[in-house]
Residue frames as a rotation matrix with the C-alpha (Angstrom) as fourth column:
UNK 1
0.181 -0.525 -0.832 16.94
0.421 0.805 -0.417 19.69
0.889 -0.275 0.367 -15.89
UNK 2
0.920 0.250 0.303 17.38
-0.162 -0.462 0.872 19.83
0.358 -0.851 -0.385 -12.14
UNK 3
-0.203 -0.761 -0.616 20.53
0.131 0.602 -0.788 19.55
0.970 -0.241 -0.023 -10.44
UNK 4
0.289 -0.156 -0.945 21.56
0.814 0.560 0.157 17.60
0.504 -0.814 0.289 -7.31
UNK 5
0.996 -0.083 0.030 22.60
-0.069 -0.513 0.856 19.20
-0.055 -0.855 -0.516 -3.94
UNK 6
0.516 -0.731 0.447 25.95
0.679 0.667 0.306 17.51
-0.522 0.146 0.840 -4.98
UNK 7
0.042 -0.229 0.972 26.24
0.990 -0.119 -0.071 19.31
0.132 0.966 0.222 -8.39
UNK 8
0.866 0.159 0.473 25.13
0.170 -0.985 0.020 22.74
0.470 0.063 -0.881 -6.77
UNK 9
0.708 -0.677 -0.200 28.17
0.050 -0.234 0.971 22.64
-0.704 -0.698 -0.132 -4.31
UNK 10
-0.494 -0.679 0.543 30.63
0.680 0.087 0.728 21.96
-0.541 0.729 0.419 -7.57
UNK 11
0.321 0.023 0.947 29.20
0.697 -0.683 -0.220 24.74
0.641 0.730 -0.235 -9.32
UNK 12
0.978 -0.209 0.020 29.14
-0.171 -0.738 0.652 27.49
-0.121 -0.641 -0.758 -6.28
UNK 13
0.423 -0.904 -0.066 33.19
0.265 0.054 0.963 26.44
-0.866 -0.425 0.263 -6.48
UNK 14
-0.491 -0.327 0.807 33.56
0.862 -0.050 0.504 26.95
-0.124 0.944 0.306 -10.11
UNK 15
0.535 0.309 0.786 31.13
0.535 -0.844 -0.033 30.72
0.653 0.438 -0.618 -10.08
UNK 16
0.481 -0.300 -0.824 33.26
0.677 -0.471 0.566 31.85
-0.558 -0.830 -0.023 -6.71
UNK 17
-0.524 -0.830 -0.190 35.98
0.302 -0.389 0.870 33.43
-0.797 0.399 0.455 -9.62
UNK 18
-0.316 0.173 0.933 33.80
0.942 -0.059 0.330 34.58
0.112 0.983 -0.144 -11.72
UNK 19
-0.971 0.044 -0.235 32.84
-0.046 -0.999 0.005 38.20
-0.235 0.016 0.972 -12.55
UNK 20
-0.076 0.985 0.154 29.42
0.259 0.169 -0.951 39.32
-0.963 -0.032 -0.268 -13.18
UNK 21
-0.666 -0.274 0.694 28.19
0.625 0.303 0.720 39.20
-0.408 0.913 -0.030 -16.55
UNK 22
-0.012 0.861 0.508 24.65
0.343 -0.474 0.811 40.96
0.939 0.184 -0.290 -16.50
UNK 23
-0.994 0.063 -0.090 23.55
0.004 -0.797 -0.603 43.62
-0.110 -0.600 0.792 -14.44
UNK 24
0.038 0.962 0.271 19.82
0.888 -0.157 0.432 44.07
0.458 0.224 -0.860 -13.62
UNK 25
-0.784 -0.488 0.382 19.02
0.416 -0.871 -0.261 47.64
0.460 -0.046 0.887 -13.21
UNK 26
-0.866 0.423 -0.266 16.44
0.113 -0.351 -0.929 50.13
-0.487 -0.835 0.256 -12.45
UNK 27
-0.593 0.497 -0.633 14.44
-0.785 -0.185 0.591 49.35
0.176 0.848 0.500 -15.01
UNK 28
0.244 0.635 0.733 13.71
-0.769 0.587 -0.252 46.11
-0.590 -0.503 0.632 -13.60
UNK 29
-0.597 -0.141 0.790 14.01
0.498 0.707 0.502 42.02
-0.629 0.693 -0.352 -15.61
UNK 30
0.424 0.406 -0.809 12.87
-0.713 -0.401 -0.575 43.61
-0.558 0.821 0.119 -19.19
UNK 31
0.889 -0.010 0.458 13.00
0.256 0.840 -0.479 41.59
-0.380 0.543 0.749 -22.21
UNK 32
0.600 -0.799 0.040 16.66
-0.370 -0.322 -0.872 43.07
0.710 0.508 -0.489 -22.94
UNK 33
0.227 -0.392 0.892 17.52
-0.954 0.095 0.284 42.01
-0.196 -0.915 -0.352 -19.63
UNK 34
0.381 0.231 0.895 16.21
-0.179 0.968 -0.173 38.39
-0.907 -0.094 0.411 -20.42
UNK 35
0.983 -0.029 0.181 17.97
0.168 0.532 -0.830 38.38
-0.072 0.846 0.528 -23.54
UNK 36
0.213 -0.967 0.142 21.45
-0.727 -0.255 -0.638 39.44
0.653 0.033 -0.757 -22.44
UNK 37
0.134 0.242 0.961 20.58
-0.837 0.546 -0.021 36.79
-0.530 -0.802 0.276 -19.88
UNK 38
0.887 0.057 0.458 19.67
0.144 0.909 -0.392 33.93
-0.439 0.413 0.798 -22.42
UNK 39
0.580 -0.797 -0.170 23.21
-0.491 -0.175 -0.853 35.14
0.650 0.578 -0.493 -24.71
UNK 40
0.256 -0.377 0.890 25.01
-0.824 -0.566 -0.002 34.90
0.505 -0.733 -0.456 -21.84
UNK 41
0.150 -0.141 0.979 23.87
-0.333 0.925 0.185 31.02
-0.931 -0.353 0.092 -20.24
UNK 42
0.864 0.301 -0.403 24.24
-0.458 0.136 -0.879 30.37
-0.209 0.944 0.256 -23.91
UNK 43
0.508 -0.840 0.189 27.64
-0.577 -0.495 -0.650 31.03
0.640 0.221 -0.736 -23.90
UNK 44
-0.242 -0.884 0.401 29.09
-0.672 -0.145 -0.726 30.53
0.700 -0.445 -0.559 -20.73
UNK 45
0.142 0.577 -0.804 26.41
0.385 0.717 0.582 27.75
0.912 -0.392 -0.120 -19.25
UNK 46
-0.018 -0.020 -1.000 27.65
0.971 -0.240 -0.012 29.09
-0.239 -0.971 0.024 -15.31
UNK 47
-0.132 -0.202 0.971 26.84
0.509 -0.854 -0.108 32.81
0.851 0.480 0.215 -14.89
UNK 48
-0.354 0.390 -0.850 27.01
0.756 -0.416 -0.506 35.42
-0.551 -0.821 -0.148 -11.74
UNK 49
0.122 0.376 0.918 24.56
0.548 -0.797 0.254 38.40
0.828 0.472 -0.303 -12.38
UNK 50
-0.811 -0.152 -0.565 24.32
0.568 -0.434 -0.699 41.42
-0.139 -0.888 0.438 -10.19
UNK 51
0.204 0.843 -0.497 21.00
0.965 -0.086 0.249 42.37
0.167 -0.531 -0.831 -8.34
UNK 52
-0.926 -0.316 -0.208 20.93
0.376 -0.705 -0.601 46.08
0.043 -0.635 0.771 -7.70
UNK 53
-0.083 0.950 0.300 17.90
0.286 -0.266 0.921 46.52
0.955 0.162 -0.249 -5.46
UNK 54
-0.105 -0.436 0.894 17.38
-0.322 -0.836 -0.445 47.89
0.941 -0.335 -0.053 -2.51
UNK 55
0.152 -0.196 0.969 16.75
-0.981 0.092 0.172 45.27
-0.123 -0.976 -0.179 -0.03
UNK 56
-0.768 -0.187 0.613 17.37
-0.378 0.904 -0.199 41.66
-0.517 -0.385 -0.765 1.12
UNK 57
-0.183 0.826 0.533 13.52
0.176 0.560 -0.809 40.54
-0.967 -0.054 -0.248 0.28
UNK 58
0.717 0.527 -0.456 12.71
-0.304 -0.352 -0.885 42.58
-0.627 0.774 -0.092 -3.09
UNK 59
-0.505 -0.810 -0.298 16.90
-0.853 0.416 0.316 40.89
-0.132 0.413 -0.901 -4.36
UNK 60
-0.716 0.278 0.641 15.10
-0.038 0.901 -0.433 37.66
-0.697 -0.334 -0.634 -3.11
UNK 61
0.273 0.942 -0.194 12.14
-0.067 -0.183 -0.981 38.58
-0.960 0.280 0.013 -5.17
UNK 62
0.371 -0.297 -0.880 13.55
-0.889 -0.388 -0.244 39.89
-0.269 0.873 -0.408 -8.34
UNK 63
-0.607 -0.793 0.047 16.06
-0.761 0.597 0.254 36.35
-0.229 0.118 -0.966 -8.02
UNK 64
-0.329 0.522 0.787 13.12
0.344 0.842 -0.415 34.03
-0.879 0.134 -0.457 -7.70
UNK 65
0.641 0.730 -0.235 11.18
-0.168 -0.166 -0.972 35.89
-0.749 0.662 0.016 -11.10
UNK 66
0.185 -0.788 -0.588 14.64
-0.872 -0.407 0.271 35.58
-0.453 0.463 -0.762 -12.97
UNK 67
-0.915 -0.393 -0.093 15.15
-0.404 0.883 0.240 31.96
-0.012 0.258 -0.966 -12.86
UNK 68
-0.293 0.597 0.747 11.60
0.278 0.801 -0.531 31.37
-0.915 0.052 -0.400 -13.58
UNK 69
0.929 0.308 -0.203 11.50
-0.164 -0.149 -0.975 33.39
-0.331 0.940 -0.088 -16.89
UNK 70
0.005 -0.875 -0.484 15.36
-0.966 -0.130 0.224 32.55
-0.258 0.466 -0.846 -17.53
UNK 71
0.955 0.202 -0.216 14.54
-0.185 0.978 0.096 28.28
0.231 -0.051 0.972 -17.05
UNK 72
0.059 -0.933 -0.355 17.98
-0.037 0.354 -0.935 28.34
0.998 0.068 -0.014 -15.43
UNK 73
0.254 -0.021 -0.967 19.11
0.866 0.449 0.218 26.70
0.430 -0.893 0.132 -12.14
UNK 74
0.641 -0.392 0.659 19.98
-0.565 -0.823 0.061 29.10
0.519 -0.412 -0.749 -9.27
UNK 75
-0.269 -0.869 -0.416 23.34
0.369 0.305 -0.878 28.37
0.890 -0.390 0.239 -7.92
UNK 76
0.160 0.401 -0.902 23.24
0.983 0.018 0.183 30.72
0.089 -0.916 -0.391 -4.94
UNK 77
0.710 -0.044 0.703 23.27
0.067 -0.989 -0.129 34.28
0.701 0.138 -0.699 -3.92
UNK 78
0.116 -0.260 -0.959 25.51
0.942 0.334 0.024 36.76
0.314 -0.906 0.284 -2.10
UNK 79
-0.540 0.107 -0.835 24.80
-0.249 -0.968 0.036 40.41
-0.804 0.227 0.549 -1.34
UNK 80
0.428 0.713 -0.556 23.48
-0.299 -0.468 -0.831 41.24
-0.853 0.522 0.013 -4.39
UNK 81
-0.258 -0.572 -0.779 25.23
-0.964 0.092 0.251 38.89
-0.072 0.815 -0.575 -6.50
UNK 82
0.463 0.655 0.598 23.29
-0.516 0.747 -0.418 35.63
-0.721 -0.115 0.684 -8.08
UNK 83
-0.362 -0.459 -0.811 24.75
-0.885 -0.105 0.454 33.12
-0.294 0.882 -0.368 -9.95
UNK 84
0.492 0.868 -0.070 22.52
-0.659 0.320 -0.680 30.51
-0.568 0.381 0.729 -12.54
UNK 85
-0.428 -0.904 -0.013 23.15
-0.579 0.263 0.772 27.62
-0.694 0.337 -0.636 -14.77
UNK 86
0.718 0.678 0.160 21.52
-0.240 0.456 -0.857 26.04
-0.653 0.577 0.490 -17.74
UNK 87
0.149 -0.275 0.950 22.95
0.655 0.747 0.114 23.03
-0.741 0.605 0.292 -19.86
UNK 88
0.301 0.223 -0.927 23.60
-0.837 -0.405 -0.369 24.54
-0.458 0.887 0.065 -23.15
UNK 89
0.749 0.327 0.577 23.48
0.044 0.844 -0.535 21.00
-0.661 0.426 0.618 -25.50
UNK 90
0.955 0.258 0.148 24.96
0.240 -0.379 -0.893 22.68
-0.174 0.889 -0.424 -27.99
UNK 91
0.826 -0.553 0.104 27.59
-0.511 -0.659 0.553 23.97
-0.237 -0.510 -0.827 -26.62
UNK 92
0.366 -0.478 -0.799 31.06
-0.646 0.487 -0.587 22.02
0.670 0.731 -0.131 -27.90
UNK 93
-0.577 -0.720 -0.386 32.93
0.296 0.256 -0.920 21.85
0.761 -0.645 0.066 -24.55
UNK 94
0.602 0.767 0.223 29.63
-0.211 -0.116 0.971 21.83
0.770 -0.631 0.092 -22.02
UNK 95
-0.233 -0.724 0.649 30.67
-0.870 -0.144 -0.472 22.04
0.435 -0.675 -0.596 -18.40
UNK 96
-0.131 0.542 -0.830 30.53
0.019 0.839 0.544 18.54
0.991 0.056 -0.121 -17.06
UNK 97
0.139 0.526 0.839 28.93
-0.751 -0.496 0.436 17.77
0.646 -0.690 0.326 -13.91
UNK 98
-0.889 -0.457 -0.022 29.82
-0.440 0.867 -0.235 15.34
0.127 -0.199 -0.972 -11.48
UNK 99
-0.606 0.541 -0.583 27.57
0.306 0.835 0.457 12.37
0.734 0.099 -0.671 -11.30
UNK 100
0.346 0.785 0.514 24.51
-0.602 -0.234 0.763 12.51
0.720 -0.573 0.392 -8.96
């Protein structure tokens, strides 16, 4: 599921207070990464991670391979903090979204 330009502005206001949850290290996105990752949107459907790399382009890099092996939305970055979102169905009390 994609979301609107709408929906991304109401999320960025709802991840501003949030802590990061995951850390990517120097190890790089590893499949422990991507599974404290999937726990994580499981859980909490809105999530900031923190990026620690060493520039602008290779953060940019690392952000774009995340959210194509995580299948979650990118909210937006800042510094070296990214924050993602994926529906969780399941979930009892899912975060609703405003209409498109």
């Amino acid at each position: 599921m994609t979301i609107s330009d709408k929906q991304r502005r109401w999320l960025k206001k709802r991840v501003h207070h949030l802590k990061p949850v995951v850390t990517l290290g120097q190890r790089g996105i590893t499949d422990a990464f991507l599974a404290e990752m999937d726990l994580a949107l499981e859980r909490h459907e809105l999530i900031k991670i923190r990026v620690n790399a060493g520039d602008r382009d290779e953060r940019d890099v690392l952000i774009g391979l995340i959210r194509e092996r995580s299948h979650a939305d990118f909210i937006h970055r800042i510094g070296n903090l990214a924050a993602f979102y994926r529906a969780n169905p399941r979930k009892p009390d899912p975060i609703p979204l405003p209409d498109l």
